[in-house]
Wavefront OBJ file of the C-alpha trace (Angstrom):
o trace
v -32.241 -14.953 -88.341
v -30.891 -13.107 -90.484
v -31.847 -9.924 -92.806
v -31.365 -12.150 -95.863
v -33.210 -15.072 -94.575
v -36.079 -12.870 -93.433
v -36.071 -11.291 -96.869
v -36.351 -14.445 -98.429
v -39.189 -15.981 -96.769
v -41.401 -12.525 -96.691
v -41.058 -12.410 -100.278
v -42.611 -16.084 -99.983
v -46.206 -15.211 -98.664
v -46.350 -11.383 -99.445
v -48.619 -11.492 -101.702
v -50.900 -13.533 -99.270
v -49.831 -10.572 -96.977
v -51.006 -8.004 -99.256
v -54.165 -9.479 -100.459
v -54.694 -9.777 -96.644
v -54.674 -6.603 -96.253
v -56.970 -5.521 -98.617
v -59.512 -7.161 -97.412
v -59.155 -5.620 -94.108
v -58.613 -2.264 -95.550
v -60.427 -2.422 -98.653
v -57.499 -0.116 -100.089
v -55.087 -0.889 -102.705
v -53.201 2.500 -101.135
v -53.248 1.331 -97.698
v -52.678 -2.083 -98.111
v -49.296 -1.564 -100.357
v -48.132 1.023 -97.652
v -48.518 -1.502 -94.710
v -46.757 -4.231 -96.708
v -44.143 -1.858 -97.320
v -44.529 -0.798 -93.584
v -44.344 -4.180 -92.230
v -41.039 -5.111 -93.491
v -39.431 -2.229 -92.488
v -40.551 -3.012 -88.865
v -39.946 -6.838 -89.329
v -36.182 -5.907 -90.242
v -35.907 -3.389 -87.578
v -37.150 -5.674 -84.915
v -35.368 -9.191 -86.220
v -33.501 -9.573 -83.467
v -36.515 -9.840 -81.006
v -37.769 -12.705 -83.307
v -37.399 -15.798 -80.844
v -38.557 -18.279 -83.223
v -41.899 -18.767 -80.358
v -44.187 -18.759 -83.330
v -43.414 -19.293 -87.061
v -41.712 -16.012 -89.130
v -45.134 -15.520 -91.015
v -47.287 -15.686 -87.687
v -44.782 -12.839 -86.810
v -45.038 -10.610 -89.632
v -48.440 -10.803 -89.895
v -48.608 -9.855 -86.476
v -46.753 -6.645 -86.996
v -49.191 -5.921 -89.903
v -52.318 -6.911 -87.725
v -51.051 -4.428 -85.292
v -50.814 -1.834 -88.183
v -54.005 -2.087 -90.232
v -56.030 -2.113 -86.786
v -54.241 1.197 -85.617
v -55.206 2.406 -89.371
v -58.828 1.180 -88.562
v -59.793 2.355 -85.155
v -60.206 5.703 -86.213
v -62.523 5.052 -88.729
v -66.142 4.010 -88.834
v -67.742 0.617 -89.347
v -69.253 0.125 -92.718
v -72.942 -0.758 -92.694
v -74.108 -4.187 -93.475
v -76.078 -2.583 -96.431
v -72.987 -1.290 -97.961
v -73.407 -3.057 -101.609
v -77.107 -1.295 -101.622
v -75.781 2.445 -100.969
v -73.482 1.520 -103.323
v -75.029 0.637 -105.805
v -77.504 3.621 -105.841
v -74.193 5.532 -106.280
v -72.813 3.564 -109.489
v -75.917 3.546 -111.564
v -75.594 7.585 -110.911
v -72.463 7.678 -111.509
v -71.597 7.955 -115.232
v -67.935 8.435 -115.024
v -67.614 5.060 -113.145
v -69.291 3.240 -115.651
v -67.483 4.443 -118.747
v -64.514 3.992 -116.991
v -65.367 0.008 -115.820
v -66.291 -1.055 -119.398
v -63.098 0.987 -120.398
v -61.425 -1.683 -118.418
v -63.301 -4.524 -119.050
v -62.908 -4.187 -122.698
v -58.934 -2.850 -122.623
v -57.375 -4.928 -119.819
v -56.047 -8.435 -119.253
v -57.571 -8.066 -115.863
v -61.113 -6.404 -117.065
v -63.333 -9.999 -117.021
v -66.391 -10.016 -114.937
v -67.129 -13.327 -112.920
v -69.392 -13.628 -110.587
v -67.148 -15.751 -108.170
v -64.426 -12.875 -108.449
v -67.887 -10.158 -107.499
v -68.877 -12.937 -104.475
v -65.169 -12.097 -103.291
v -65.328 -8.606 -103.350
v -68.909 -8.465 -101.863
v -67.788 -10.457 -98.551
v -64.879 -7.677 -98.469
v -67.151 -4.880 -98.445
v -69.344 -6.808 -95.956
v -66.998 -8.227 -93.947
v -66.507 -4.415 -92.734
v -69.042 -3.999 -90.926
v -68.176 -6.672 -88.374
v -66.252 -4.997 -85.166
v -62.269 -5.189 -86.103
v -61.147 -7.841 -84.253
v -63.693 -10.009 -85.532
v -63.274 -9.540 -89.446
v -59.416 -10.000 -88.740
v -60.063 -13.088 -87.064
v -62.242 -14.291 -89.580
v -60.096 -13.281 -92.486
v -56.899 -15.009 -90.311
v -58.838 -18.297 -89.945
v -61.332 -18.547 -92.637
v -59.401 -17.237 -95.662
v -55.970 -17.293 -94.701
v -55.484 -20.563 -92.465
v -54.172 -19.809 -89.500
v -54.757 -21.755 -86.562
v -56.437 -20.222 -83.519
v -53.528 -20.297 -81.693
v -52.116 -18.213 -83.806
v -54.212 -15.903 -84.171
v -54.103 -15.325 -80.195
v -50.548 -14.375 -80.937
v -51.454 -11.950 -83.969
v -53.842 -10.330 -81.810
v -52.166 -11.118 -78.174
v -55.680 -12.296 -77.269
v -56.801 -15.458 -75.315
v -57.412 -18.715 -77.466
v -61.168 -18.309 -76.024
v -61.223 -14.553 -77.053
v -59.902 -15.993 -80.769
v -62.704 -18.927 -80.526
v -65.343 -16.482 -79.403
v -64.956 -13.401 -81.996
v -64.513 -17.001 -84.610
v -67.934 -17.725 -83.455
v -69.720 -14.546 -83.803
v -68.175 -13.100 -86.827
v -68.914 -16.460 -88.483
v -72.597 -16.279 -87.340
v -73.347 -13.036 -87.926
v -71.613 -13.334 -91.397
v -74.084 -16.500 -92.174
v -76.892 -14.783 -91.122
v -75.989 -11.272 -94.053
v -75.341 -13.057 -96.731
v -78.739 -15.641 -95.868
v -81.051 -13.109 -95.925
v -78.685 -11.103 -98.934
v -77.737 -13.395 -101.448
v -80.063 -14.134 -103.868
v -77.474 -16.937 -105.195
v -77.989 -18.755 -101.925
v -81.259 -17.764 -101.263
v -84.416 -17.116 -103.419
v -85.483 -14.426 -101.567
v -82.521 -13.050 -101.261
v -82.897 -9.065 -102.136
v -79.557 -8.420 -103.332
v -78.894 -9.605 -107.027
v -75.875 -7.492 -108.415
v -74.037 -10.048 -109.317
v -76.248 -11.208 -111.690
v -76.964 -7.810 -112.684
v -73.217 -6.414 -113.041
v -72.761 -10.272 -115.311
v -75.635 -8.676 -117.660
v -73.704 -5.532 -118.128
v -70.077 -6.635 -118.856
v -71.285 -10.122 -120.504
v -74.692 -9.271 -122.334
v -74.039 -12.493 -124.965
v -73.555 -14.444 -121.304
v -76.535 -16.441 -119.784
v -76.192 -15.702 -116.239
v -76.830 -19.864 -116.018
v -73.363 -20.277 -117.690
v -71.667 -18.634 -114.862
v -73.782 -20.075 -111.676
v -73.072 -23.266 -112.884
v -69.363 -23.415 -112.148
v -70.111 -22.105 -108.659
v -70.756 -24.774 -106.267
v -72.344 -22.486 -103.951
v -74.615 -20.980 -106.176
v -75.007 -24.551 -107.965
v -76.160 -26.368 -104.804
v -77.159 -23.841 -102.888
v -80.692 -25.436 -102.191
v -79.069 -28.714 -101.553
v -76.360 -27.386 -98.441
v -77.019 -26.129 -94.852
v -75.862 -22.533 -93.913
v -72.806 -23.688 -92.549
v -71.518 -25.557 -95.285
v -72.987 -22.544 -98.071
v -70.413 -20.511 -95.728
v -67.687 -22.495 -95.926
v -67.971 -22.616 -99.847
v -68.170 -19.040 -100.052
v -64.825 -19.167 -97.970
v -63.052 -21.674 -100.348
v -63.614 -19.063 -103.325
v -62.004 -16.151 -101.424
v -59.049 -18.613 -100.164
v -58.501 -19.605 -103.712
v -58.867 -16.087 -105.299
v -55.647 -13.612 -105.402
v -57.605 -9.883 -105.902
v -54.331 -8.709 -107.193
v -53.569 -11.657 -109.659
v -57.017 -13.136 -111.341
v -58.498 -12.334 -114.523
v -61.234 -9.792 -113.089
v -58.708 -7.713 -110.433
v -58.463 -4.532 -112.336
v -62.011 -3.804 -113.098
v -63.147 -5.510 -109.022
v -60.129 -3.134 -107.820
v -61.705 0.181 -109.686
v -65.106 -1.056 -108.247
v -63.689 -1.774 -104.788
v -62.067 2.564 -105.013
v -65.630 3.543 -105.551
v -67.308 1.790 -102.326
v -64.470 2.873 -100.223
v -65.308 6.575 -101.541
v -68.723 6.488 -101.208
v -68.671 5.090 -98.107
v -65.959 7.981 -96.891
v -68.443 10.131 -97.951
v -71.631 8.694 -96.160
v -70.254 7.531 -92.838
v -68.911 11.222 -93.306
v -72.271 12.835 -93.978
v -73.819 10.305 -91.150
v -71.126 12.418 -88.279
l 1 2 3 4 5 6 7 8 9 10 11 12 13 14 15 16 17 18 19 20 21 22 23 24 25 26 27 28 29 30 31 32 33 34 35 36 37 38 39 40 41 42 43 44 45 46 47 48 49 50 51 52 53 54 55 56 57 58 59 60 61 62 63 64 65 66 67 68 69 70 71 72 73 74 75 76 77 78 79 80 81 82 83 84 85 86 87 88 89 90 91 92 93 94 95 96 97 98 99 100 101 102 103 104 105 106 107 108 109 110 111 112 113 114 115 116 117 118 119 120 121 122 123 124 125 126 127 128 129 130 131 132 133 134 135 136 137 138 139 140 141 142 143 144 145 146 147 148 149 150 151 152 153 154 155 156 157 158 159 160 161 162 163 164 165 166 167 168 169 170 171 172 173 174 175 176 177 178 179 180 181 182 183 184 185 186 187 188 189 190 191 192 193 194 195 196 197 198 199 200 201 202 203 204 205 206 207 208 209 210 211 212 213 214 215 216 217 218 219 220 221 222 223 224 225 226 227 228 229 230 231 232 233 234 235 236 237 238 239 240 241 242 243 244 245 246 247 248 249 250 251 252 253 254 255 256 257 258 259 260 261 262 263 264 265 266
């Protein structure tokens, strides 16, 4: 292959790439350097690509590899992440005049709640050990088969089926006892609360009702609420959709507060 070729087709799912990325990172910053990264690697190392799995299975390999060296060195976030969180933005002035700023100014600045469900699981999703949120991200959001994924993460198709497994389970079993869209007595309600903020004239009934998850939720079985919550992340681009610019300023602050606690917690 050549440099041309592999040019073309990276330009072809980088965006997928990217978005990728951010959810494993939850970093505009680091995700745009290991795109940019990543295809200086993938050109430097073209000539070992054997054609053994598909070009994209390859590159996202050598990204894999480079977002989990990124990550080892830093903590785990907790599973209560949107909670110290949101303690932090209702004290944090600056924050908010800066997210209405953008809700009111920008093309990007809408508030749904399916684009907030998105951004929750990435802040969630962290807290699950690494190879386990990148398997679940691989599979879940992204598509890729388990076989490979056992060549993105040179693991065993077993190893792939059994952090698939956990990370699925343990994810079910957050956002059950979380989600107060799936669950009545579910204790965390921000996205209803952040929908009465940026849409006040909006009933938050409006907006549940063109979420199937939220819609039905009393109707479906865990697994199946899951897998709904999955088809809005594989369907959302957090770099492209109407609400990216103010769920991108949001995301900044959770990664900073969280540097900050999992600092203070040393």
């Amino acid at each position: 292959m050549t440099t041309d070729q592999l040019t073309s087709e990276f330009e072809s799912f980088q965006s997928e790439l990217k978005s990728f990325l951010l959810r494993m990172t939850a970093s505009v910053q680091d995700a745009e350097d290991i795109v940019q990264d990543t295809y200086i690697r993938a050109t430097a190392k073209i000539n070992t690509f054997r054609g053994e799995s598909s070009l994209k299975t390859w590159v996202f390999s050598i990204a894999s590899n480079l977002a989990m060296d990124l990550l080892r060195s830093k903590k785990r976030w907790p599973e209560t992440v949107t909670d110290i969180c949101r303690e932090e933005v209702l004290g944090n002035r600056q924050f908010l005049q800066e997210a209405m700023h953008i809700h009111e100014a920008s093309p990007q600045g809408k508030f749904e709640i399916k684009e907030h469900i998105s951004f929750c699981f990435t802040c969630v999703s962290k807290s699950l050990p690494l190879e386990q949120q990148l398997a679940l991200l691989l599979k879940e959001v992204h598509g890729f088969s388990v076989k490979e994924i056992s060549q993105i993460l040179d693991q065993t198709d077993a190893m792939v089926k059994y952090y698939l497994h956990t990370s699925r389970s343990r994810m079910i079993e957050v956002f059950d006892h979380r989600c107060s869209l799936i669950n009545k007595q579910g204790i965390c309600h921000q996205c209803t609360e952040l929908n009465g903020i940026f849409n006040p004239k909006q009933k938050e009934q409006e907006e549940l009702v063109k979420i199937e998850m939220a819609r039905d939720a009393q109707n479906k079985n865990k697994e199946k609420l899951f897998d709904l919550r999955m088809k809005i992340l594989q369907e959302l681009d957090p770099f492209e959709s109407g609400a990216a610019e103010l769920q991108l300023h949001h995301l900044e602050h959770n990664r900073q507060v969280m540097e900050k606690y999992l600092h203070q917690k040393e």
